[in-house]
Structures are given as C-alpha cells and as structure tokens.
BAFI-3210 file (N, C-alpha, C; in Angstrom, 3 decimals, decimal comma, padded with zeros to 6 digits):
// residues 181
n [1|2|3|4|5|6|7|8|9|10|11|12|13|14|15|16|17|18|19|20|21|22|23|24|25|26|27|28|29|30|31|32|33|34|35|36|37|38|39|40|41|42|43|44|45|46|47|48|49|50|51|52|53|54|55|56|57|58|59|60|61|62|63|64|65|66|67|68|69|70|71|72|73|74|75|76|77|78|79|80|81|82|83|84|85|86|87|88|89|90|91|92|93|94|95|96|97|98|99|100|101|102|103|104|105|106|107|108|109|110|111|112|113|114|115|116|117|118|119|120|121|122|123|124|125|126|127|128|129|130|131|132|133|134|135|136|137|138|139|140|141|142|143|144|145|146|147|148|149|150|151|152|153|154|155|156|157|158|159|160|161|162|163|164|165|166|167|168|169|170|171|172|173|174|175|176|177|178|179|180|181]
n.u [110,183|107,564|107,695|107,404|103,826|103,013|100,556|099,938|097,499|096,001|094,958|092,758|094,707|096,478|099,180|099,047|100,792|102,916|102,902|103,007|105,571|106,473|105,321|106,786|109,225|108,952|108,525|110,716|112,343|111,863|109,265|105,902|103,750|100,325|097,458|095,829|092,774|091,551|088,259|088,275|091,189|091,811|090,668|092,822|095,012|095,411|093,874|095,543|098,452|099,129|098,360|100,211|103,240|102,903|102,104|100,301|096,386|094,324|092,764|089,968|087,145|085,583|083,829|084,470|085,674|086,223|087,043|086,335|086,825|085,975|087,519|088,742|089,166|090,636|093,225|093,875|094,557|096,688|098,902|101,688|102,143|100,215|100,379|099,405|099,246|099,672|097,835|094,978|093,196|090,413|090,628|092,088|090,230|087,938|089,316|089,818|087,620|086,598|085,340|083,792|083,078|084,515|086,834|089,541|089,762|087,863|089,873|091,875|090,121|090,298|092,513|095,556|098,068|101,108|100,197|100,847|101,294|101,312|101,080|099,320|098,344|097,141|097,793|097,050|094,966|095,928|097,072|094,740|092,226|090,260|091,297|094,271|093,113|092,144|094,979|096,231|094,258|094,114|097,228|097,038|095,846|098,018|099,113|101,266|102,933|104,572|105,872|103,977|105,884|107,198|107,074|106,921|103,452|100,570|098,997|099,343|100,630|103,019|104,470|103,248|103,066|103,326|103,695|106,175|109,271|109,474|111,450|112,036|109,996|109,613|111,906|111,281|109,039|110,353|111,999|109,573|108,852|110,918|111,637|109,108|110,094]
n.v [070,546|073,071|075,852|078,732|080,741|083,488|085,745|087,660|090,449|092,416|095,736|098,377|100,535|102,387|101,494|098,896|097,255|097,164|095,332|092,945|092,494|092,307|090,202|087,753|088,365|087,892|085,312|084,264|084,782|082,297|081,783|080,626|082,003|083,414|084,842|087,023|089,300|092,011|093,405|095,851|096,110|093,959|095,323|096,722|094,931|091,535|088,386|086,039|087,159|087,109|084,635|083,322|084,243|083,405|080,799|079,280|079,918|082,607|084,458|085,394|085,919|084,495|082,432|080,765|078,398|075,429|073,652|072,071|073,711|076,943|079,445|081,899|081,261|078,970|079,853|082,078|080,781|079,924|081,370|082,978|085,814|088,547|090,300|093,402|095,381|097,297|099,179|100,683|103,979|103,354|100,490|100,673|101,700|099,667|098,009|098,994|099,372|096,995|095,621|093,240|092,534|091,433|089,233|089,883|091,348|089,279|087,446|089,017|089,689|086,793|085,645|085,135|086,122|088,058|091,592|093,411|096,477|098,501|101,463|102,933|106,022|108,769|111,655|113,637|112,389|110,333|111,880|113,312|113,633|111,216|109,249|109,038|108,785|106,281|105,201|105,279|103,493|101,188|100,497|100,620|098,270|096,520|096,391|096,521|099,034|100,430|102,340|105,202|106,651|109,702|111,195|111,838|111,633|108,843|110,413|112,524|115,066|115,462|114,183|112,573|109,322|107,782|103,701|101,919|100,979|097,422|096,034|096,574|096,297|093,621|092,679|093,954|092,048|089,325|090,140|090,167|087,335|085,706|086,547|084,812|082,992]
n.w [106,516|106,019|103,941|105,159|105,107|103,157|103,144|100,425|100,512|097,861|097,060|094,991|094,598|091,902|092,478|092,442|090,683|091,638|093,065|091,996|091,081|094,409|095,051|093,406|094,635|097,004|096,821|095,562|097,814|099,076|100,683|100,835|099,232|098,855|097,224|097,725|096,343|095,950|094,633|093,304|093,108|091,117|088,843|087,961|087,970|087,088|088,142|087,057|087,205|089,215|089,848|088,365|089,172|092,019|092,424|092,911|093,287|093,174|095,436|095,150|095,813|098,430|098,134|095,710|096,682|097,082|098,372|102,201|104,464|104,810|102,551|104,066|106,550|106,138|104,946|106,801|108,773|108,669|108,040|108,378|108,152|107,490|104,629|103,705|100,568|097,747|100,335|100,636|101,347|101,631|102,740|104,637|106,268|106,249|107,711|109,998|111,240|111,199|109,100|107,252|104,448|102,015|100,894|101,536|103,747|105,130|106,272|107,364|109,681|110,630|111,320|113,372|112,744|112,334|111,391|108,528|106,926|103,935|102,774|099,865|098,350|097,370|098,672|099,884|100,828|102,312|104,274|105,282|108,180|109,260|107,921|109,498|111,820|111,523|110,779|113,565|115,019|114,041|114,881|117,343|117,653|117,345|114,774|112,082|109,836|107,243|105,392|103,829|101,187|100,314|097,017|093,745|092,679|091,612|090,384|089,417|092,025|094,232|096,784|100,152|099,699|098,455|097,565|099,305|098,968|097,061|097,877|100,158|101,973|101,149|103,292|105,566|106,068|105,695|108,310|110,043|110,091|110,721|113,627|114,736|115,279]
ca.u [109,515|107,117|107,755|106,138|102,834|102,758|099,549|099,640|096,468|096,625|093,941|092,497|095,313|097,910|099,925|098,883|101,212|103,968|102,512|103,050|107,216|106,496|104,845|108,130|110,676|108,583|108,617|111,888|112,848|111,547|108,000|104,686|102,698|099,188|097,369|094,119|092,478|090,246|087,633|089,118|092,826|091,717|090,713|094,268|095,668|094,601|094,595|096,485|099,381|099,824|098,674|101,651|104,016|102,838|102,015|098,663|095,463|094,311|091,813|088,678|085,703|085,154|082,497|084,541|086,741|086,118|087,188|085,461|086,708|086,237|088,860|089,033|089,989|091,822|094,015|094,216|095,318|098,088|098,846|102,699|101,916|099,505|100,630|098,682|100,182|099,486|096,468|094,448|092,480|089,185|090,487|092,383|088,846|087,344|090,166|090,028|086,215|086,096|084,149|083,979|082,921|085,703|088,139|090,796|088,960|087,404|090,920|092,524|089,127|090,332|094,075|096,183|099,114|101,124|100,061|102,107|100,458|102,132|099,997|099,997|097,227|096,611|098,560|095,705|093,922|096,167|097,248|093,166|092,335|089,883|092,559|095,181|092,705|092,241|095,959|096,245|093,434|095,371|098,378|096,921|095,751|099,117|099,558|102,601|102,987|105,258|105,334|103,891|107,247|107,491|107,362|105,645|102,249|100,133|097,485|100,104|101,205|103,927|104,419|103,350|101,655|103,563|104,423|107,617|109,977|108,826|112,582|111,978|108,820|110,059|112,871|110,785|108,082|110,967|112,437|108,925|108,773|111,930|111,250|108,529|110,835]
ca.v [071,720|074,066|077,520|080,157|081,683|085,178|086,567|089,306|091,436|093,135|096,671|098,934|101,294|101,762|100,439|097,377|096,746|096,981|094,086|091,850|092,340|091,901|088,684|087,526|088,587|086,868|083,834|083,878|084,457|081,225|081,820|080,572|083,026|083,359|085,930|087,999|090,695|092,789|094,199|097,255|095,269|093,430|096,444|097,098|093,519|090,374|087,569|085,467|087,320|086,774|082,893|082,571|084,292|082,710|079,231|079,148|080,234|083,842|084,495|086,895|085,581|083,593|081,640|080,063|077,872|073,618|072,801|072,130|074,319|078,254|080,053|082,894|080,451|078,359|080,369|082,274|079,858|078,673|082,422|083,382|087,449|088,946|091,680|094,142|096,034|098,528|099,400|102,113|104,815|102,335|098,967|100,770|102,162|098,841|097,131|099,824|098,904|095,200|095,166|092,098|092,952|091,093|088,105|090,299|091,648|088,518|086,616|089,982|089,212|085,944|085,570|085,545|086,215|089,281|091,915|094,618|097,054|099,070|102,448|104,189|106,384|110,475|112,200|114,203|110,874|109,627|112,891|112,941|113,150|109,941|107,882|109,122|108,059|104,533|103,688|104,799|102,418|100,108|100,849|100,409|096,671|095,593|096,302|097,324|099,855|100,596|103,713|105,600|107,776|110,933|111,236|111,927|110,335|108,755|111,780|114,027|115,715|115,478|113,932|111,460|108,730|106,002|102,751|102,360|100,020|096,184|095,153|097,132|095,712|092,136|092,536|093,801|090,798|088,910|090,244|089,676|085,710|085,619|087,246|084,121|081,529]
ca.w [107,074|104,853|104,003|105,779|104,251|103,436|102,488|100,150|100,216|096,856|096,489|094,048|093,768|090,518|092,718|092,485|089,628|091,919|093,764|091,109|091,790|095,472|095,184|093,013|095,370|097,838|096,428|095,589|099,457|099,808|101,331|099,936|098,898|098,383|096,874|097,931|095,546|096,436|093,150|093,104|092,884|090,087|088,078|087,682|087,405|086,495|089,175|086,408|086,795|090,683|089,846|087,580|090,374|093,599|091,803|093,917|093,081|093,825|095,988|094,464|096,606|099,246|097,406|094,786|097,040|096,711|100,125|103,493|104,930|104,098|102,256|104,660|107,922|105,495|104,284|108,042|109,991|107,875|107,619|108,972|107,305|106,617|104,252|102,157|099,199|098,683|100,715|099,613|102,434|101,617|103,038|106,100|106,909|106,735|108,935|111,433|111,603|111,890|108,493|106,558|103,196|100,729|101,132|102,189|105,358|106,163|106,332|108,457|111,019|111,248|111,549|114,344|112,307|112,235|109,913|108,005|106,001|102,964|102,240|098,725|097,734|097,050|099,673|100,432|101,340|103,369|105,539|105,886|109,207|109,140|107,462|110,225|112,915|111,088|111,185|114,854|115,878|113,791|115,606|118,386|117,754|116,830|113,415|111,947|108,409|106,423|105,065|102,552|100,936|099,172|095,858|092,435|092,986|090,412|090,435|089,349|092,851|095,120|098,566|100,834|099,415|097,159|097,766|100,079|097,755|097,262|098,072|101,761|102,351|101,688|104,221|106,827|106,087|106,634|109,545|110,922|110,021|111,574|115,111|115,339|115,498]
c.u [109,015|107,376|106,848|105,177|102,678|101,558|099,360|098,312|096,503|094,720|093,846|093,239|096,311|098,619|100,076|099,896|102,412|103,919|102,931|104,949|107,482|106,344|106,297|108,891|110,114|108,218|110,260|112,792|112,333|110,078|107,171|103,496|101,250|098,574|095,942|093,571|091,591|089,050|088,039|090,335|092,650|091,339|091,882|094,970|095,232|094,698|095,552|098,101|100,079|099,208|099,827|102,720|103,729|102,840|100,877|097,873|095,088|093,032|091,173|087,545|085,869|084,483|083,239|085,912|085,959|086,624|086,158|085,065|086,649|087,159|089,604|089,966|090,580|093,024|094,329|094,987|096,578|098,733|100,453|103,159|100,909|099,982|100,190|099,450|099,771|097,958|095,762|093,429|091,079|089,095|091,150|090,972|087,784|087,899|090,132|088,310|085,879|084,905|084,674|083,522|083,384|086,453|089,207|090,517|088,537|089,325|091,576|092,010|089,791|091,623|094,523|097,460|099,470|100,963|100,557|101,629|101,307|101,062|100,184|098,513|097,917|097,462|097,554|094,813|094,794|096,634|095,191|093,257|091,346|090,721|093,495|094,149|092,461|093,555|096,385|095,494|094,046|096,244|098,105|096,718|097,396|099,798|100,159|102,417|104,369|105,512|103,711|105,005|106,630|107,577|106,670|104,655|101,611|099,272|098,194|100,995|101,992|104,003|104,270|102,471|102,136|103,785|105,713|107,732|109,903|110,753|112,807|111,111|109,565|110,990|112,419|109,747|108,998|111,667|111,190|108,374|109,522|111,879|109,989|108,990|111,717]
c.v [072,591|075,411|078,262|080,871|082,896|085,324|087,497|089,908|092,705|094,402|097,279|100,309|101,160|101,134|099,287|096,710|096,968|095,552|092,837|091,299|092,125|090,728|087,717|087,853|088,026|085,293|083,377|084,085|082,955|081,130|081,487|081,184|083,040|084,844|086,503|088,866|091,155|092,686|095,051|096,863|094,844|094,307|096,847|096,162|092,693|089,536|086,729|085,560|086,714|085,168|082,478|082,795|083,495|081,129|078,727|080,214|081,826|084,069|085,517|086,679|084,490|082,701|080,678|078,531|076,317|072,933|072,811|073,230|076,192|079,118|081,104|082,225|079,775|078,991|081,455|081,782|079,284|080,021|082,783|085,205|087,593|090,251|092,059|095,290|096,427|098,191|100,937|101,986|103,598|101,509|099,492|101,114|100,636|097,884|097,477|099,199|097,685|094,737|093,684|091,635|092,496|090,140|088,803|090,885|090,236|087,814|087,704|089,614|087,619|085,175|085,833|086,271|088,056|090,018|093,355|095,179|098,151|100,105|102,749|104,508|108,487|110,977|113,152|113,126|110,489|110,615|113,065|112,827|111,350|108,732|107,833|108,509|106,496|103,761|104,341|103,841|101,285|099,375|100,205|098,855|096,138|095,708|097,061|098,115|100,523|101,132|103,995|106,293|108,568|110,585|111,586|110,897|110,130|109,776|112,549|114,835|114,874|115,078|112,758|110,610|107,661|105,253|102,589|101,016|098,816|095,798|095,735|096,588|094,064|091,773|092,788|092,788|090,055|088,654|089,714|088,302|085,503|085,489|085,920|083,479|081,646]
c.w [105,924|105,353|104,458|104,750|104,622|102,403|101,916|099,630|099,087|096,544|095,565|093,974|092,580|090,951|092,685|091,520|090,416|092,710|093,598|091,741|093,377|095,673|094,817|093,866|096,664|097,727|096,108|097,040|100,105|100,787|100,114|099,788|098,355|098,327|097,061|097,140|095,862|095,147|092,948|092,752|091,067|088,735|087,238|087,283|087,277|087,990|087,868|087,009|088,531|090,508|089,639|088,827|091,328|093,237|092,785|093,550|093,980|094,041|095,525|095,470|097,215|098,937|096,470|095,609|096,771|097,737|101,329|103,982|104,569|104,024|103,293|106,132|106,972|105,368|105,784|108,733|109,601|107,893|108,742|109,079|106,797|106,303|103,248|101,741|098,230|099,385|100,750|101,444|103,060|102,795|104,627|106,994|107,396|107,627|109,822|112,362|111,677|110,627|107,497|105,089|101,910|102,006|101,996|103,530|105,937|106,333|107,571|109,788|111,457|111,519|112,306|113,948|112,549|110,996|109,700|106,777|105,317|102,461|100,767|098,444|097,957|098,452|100,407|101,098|102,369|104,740|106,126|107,287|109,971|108,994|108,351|111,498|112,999|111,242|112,239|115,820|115,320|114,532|116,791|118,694|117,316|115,317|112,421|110,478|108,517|104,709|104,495|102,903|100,424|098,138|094,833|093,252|091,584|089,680|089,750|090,866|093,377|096,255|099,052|100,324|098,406|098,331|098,513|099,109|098,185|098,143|099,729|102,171|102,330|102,703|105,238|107,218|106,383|108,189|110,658|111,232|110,934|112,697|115,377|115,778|117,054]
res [x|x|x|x|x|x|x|x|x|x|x|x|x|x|x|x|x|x|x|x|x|x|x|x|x|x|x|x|x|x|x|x|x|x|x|x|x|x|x|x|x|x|x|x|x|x|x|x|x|x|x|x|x|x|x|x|x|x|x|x|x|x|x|x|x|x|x|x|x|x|x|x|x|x|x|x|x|x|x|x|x|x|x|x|x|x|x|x|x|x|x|x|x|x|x|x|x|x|x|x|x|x|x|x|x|x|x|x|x|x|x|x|x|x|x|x|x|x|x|x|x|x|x|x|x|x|x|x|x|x|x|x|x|x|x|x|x|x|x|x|x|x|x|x|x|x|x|x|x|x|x|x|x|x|x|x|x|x|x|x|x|x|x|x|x|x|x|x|x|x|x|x|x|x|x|x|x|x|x|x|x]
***
C-alpha cells in the first residue's frame, strides 16, 4: 500500500522558510509529499530545497512536466491533502475566486481532496475585511484553516498573523488523512 500524498502549496510569504521544516516532518510521518511553489514562494526559497526534502520534484509551472498527462490533474487526483503553507492574503483571494493563474490554484480547481489552509501574513492583511470575506467563502466550500497565531510578525508588529506551528499543522493534516479511511 502507498503512502498518502500530501500536497504542500508553498507562497510568497517569509514564511515560507518554515515550510521547508513542514515538508520534513511530513515526510518523516510517512506521507509522500509533493511540493507546489508559487513565484512569489520561490522568491524566498529555492525549489531545491523542498526537492531534497520531499525526494520529488517541485512543481513551478505547469508547462515543464514530461508526462501525458497534466501536472495539475496529475498530481490532483493522487492528492490525499491538499495543504498550503503558509498562504499569503493573495492566493486566499484567488481560491475564493476560482482563479487559475499558477500551479497551485490550478491543482486546488481540480482536486477532490481535502484541503487545509495555514495563513501567515501582516495582521492588518489578514483582519482586512476582503481577506475575512475570502476565508468565509472558503469556509463555506469545505475548507478547513488553521490559524494564523499571535505574535511578533515579520513586518515588525504584533498580533494575528504568523504561521500556527509546523508540528500543529502536521497533526491536524494527519488527523485529516486519517478520518478518510
């Protein structure tokens, strides 16, 4: 029997460098991980670094794949999680909207899987009332988050708007593999 695929959707905030330790502690739970980047993601990290972790190729564009079939349903349908990490104000705006713009949107459009979204950005951005109406339409389709916390942010201020901790996030990606079976 193969390990469950978790998709991690990796964006263009600092956070992204916590991503890297998510991917790792999801691989070492025994899931096979594959890795999405946005352009904005990659800004911040390399794909390299989530090649070396996941031990599969990291998705940048739709265009560069060498199979039949296209990366976005490929990599969908095999898809047990989809979880993005962080996800920055941007990409909730284009999920809420059905846009398809980047790898990591088209794969969301075309996945049945469940998906579990990890905020971190500006605390001002994400109390926003736009961004609060994006992850109630979210919400409303099904799709679960997990957090943003309190805390220093990268900007300098205070509050709501990091990362909730990779070793919480992997336990509730688990719990939700789990609950398929």
């Amino acid at each position: 029997m193969s390990a469950p695929v978790v998709i991690v959707g990796v964006t263009g905030s600092i956070a992204a460098y916590k991503a890297a330790d998510l991917v790792s502690k999801l691989g070492k739970r025994g899931f096979e991980v594959h890795v999405v980047m946005t352009h904005g993601a990659q800004e911040f990290v390399t794909p390299l670094t989530f090649q070396t972790l996941s031990k599969n190729a990291v998705v940048t564009s739709v265009f560069e794949n060498g199979e039949w079939k296209p990366t976005h349903i490929a990599l969908a349908d095999r898809a047990a999680l989809l979880l993005i990490a962080p996800a920055t104000a941007n990409i909730l705006a284009e999920l809420a909207h059905g846009l398809a713009g980047n790898s990591l949107c088209e794969i969301a459009l075309a996945t049945l899987a469940p998906v579990l979204i990890a905020p971190a950005m500006n605390g001002k951005m994400w109390q926003h009332a736009a961004t609060q109406q994006n992850v109630a339409l979210l919400k409303s389709r099904g799709v679960e988050f997990i957090g943003p916390e309190e805390g220093i942010l990268a900007c300098g201020y205070e509050g709501l708007g990091r990362l909730w901790s990779t070793a919480d996030i992997v336990e509730r990606a688990a719990q939700i593999i789990a609950a398929q079976k």
